[in-house]
N, CA, C and O of each residue as an XYZ file, in Angstrom:
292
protein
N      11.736     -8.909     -0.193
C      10.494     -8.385      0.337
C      10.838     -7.231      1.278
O      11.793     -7.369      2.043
N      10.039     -5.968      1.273
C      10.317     -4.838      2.029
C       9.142     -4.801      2.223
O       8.254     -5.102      1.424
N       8.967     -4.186      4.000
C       8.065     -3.748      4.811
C       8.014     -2.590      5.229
O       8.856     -2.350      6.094
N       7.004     -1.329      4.812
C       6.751     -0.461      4.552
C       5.766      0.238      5.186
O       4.827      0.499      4.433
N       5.594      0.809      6.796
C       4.948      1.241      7.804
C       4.724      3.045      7.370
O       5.538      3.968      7.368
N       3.611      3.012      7.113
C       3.042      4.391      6.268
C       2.108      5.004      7.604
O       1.951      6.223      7.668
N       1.828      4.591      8.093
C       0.652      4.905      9.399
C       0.944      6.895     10.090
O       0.201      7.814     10.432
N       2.029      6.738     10.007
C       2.122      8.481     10.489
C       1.909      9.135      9.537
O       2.086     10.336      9.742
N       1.598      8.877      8.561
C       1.152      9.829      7.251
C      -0.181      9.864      7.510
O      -0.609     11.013      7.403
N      -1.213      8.873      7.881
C      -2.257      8.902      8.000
C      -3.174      9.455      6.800
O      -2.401      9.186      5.881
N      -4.033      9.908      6.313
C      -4.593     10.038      5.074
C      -3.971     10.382      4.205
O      -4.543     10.204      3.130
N      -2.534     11.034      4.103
C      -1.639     11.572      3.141
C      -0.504     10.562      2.606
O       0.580     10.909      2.138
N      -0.972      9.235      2.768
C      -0.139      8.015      2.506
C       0.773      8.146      1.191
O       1.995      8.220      1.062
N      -0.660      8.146     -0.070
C      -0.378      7.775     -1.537
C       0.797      8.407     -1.971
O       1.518      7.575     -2.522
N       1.499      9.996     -1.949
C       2.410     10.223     -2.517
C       3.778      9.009     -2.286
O       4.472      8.402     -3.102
N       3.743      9.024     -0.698
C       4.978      8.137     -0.606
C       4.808      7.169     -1.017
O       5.907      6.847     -1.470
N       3.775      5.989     -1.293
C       3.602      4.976     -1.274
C       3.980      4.686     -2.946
O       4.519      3.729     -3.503
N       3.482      5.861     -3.404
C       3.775      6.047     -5.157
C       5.072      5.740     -5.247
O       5.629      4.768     -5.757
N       5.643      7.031     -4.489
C       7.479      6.959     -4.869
C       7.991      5.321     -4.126
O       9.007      4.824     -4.611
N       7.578      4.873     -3.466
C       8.166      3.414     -3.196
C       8.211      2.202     -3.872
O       9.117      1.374     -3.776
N       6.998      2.097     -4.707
C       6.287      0.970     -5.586
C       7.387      1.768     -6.707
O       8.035      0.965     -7.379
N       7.564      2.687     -6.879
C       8.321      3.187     -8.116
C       9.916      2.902     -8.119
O      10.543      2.832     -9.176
N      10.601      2.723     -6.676
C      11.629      1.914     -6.630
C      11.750      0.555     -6.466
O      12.491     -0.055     -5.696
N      11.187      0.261     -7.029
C      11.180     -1.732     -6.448
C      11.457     -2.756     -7.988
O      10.683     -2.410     -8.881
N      12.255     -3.723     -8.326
C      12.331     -3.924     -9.373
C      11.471     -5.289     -9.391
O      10.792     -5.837     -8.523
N      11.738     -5.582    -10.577
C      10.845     -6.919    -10.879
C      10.581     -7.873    -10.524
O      11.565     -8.608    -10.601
N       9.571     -8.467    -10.053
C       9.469     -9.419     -8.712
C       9.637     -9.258     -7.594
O       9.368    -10.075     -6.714
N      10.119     -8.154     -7.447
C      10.233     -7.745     -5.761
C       8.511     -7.806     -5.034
O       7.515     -7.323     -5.573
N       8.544     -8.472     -3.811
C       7.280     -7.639     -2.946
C       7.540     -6.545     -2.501
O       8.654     -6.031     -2.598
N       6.205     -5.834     -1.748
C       6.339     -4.923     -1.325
C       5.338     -4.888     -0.456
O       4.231     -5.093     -0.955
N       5.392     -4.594      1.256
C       3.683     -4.669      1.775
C       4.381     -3.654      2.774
O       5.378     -3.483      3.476
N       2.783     -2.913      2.224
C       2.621     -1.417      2.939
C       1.699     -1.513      4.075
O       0.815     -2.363      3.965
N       1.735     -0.706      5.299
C       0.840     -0.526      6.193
C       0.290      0.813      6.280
O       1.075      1.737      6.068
N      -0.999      1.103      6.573
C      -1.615      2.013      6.126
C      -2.804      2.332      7.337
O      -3.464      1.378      7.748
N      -3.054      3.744      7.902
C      -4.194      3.915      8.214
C      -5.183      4.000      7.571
O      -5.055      4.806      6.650
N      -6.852      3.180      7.671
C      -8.032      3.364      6.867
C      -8.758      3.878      6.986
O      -9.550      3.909      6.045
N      -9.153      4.890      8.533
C     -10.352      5.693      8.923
C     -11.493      5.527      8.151
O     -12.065      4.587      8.704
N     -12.417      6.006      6.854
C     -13.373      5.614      6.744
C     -13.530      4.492      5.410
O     -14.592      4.181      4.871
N     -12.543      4.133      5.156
C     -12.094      2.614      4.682
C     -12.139      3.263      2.930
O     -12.353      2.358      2.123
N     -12.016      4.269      2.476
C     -11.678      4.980      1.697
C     -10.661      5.121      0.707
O     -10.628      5.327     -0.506
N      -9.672      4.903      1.824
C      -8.279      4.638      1.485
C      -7.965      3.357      0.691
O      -7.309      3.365     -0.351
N      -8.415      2.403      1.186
C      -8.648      0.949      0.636
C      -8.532      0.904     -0.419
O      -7.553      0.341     -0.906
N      -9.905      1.733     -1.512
C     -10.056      1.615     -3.121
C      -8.857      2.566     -3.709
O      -8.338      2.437     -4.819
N      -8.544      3.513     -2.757
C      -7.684      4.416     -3.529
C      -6.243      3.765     -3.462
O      -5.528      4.144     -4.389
N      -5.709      2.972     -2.679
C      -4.352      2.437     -2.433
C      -4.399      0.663     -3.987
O      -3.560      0.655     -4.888
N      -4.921      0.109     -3.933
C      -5.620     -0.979     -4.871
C      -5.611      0.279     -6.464
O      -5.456     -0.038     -7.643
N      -5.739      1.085     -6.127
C      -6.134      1.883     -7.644
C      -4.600      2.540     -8.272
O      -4.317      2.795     -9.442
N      -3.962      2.661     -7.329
C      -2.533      3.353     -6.892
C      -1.802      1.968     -7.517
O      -1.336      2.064     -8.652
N      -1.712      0.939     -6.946
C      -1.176      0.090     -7.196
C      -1.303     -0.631     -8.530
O      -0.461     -1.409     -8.979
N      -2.631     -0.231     -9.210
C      -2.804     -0.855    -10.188
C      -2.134     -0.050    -11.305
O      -1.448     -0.547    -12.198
N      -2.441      1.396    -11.133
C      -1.760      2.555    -11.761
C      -0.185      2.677    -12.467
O       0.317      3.118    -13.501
N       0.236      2.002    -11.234
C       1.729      1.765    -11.276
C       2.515      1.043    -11.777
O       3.731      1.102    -11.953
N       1.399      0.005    -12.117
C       1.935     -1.605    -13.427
C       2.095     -2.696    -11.624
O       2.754     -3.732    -11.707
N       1.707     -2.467    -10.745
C       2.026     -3.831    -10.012
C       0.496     -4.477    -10.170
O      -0.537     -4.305    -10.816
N       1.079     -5.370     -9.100
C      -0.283     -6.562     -9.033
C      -0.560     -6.331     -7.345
O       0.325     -5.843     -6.644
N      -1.652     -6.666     -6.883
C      -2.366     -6.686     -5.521
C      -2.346     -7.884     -5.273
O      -3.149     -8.568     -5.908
N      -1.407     -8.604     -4.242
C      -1.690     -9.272     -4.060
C      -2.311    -10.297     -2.961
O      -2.438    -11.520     -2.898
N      -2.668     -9.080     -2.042
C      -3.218     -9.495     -0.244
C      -3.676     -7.800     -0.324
O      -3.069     -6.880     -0.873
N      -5.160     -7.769      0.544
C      -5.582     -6.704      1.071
C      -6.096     -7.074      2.627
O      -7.146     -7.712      2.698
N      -5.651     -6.835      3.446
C      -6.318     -7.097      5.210
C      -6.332     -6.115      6.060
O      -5.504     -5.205      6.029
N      -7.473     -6.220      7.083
C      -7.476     -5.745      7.947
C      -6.390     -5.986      8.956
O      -6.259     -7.172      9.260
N      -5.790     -5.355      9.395
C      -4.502     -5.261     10.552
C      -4.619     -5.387     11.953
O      -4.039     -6.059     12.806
N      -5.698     -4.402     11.956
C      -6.224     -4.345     13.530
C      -7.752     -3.616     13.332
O      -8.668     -3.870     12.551
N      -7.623     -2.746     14.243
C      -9.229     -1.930     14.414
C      -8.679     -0.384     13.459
O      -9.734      0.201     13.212
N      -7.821      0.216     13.030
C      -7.785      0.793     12.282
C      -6.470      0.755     11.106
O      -6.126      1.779     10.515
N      -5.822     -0.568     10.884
C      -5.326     -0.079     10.159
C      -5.289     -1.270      8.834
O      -5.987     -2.281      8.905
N      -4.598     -1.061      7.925
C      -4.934     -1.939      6.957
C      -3.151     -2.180      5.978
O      -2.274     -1.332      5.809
N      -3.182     -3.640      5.520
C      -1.894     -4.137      4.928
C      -2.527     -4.628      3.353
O      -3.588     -5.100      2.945
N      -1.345     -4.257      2.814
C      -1.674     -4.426      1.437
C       0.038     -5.342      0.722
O       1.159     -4.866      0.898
N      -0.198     -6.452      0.079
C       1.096     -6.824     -0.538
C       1.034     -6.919     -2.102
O       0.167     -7.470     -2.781
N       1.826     -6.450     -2.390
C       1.998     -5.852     -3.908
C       3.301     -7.064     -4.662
O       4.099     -7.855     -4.159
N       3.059     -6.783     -5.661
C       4.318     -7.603     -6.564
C       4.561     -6.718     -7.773
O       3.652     -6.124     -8.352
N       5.997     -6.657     -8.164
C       5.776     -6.093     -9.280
C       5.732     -7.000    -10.502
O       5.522     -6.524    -11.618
């Protein structure tokens, strides 16, 4: 399992988050942290992930702005 703090990217998350899910092999987790500002990001990170051949497998709120997502491949 790798933990994956994306938050200084702030709306410009998805490229990296792409290239990361793209190194991870089979069965590996993966949970990303993410800023959500107008919660936007949410459908597009879930759409990213689905894109990529993983599975979603936790979406939460973190705090007051940010949001965790755990993936499987």
């Amino acid at each position: 399992m790798k933990r994956y703090d994306l938050r200084h990217l702030k709306d410009e998350f998805e490229p990296r988050m792409k290239e990361l899910l793209g190194s991870h092999s089979a069965g590996e987790v993966a949970i990303f942290l993410f800023e959500i500002g107008d919660f936007s990001p949410i459908q597009r990170s879930a759409d990213l992930v689905k894109e990529c051949g993983y599975e979603l497998m936790n979406s939460l709120k973190f705090n007051e702005v940010d949001w965790t997502i755990v993936t499987k491949k």
